[in-house]
N, C-alpha and C positions, 0 to 999 in steps of 0.2 A: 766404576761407572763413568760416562763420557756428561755432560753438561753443553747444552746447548742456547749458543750467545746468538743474538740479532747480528747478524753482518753488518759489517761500516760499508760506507760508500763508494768503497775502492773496488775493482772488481770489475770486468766487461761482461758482458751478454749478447748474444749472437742473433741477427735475428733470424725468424723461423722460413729460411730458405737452404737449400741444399751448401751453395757459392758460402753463404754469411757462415757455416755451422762449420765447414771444412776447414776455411781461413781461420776461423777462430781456434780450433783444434791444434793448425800449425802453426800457430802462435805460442800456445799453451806447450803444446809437444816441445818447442824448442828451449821454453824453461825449466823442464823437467827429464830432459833424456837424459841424462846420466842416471838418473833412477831407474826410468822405462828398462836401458840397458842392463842395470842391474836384475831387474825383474826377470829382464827375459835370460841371463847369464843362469839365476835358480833356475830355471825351470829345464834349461841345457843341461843342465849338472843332475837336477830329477831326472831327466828325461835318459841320461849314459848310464846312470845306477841303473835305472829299471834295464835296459839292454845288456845287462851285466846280472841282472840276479832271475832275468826270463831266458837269457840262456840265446837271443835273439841276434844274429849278426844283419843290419841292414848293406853293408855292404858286402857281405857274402848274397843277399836278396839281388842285389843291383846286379851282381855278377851274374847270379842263373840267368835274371831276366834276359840280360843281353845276347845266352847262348840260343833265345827263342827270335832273334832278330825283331822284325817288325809284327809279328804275329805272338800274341799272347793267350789264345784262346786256350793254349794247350798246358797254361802253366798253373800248376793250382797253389795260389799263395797260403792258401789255412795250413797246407801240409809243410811249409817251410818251419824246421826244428824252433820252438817259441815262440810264433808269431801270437797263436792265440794267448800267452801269459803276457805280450808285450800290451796286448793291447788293452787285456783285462786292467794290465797295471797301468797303462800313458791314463786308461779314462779317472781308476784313483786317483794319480796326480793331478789329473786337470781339478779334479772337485775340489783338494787339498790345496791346491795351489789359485782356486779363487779369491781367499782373502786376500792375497797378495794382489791381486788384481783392483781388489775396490781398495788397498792401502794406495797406490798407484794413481785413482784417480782421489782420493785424499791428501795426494800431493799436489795433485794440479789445479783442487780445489783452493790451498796455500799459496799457491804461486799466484793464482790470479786475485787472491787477495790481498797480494802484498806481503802475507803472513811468514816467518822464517820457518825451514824447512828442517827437518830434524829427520836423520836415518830411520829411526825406530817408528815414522810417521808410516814409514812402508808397510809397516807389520799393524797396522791397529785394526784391519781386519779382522786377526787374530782374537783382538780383546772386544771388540766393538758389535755387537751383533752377530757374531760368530756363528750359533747354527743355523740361523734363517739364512745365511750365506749361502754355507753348503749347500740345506736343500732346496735353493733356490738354483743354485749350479746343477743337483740331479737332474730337480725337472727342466730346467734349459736343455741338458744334455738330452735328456730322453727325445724331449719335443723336435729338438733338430735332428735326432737320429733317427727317428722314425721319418722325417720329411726326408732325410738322405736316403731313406732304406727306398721308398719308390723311386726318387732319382737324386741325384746333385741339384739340377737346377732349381726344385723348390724349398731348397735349403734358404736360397736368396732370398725368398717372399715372406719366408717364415722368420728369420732370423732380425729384422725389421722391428719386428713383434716385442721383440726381447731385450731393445737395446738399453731402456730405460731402469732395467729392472736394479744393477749392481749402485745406481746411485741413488735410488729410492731404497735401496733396501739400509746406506750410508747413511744420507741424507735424513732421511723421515725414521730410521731405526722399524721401518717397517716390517711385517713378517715374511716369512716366502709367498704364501698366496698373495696378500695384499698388494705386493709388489709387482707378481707375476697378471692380476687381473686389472690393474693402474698402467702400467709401460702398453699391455694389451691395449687397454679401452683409451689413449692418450694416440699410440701408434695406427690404429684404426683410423681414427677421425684426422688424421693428418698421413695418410700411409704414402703419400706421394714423395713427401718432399723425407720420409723416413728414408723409405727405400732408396732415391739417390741416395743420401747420405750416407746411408750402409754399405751399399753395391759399392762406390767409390773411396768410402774407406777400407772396404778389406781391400780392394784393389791398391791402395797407398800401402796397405801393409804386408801384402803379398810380395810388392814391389823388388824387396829386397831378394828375393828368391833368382828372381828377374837379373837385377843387374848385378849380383854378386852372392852368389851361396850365403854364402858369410853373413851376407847385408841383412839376410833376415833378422838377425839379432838387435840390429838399428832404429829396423820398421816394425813388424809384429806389435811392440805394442801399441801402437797408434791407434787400433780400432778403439780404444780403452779412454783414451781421452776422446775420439767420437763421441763417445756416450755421456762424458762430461756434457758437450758441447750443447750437444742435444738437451739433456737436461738442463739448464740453463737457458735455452731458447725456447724450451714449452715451459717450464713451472718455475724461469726465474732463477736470481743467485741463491743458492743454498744457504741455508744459516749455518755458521762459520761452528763446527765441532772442537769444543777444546777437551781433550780426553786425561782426566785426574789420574796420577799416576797410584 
């Protein structure tokens, strides 16, 4: 079981504006990448097994598409050999690979408390709350894919909605709903300065796509301490989790 201590005094807090919650993020970001990049390194290495056991080549993908030049209307990607096993299995991994995600901002909750930082802090997902995790990752997942299923763009408005949810669920040892109807009813009454927030962190973390394939590995998880940031500038420093081994 984990044991939860009052926080000491150390610690920053951001305040509730788009400018104060991003600066604060890449502050945080900058004491913790090397884990971030480990994190995103797992989910690389999930992510080449699954394309290995769906049978799925993306760069056999890349190729066809190119033989369609500028025009794609004519290509039908479901019928490419795996694609539908790849994606059954990427949305598996994403759900599996949530605790890793709130281990991550368990780190960057350590860092800005000054607290020393231990490998195995990445994984307490894992032991800490664990299935309210995941199904709090299903219904995330479902809620954005059905906003994707009418278009992309109000995946943006929706996603907002959700950002609070992985450190409430840390945080507060919350359940999946409680969490899912608290980041809601929190992001609502603040949805302005949410959404910059969001919009311009996946855009920081998209970044890497941008100036270097590769770089994604660097960025990506930056939206993750976003949500640190965020929490922290609506409900305050978190109480500091010390997890009994």
């Amino acid at each position: 079981m984990s044991e939860f201590n009052e926080f000491d005094q150390q610690g920053s807090v951001p305040e509730r504006n788009t400018g104060s919650i991003i600066s604060h993020a890449f502050e945080m970001y900058k004491g913790v990448f090397l884990y971030a990049v480990i994190a995103m390194v797992i989910y690389i290495i999930g992510g080449s097994l699954i394309q290995t056991l769906s049978g799925f080549n993306s760069m056999g993908l890349a190729e066809d598409m190119k033989s369609y030049g500028d025009d794609f209307s004519g290509y039908n990607i479901w019928a490419a050999p795996g694609f539908t096993a790849y994606l059954s299995l990427s949305w598996l991994l994403g759900v599996l690979l949530a605790p890793l995600y709130v281990g991550l901002i368990y780190i960057v909750n350590k860092y800005n408390t000054k607290t020393p930082v231990e490998f195995s802090d990445l994984f307490i997902g894992y032991k800490q709350n664990f299935v309210n995790i995941l199904i709090y990752s299903l219904l995330s997942g479902l809620i954005s894919s059905v906003a994707a299923f009418f278009c992309v763009i109000p995946v943006f408005f929706v996603y907002p909605l959700l950002m609070l949810g992985y450190p409430i669920l840390l945080f507060e040892n919350a359940t999946a709903m409680d969490a899912l109807g608290k980041t809601f009813n929190i992001a609502k009454e603040n949805y302005g300065t949410f959404l910059g927030t969001t919009v311009l962190g996946i855009i920081i973390s998209c970044a890497g796509i941008i100036l270097c394939g590769i770089g994604i590995i660097a960025t990506a998880p930056f939206i993750m301490v976003v949500m640190y940031s965020l929490y922290c500038a609506f409900l305050g420093k978190p109480r500091q989790i010390i997890y009994k081994k």
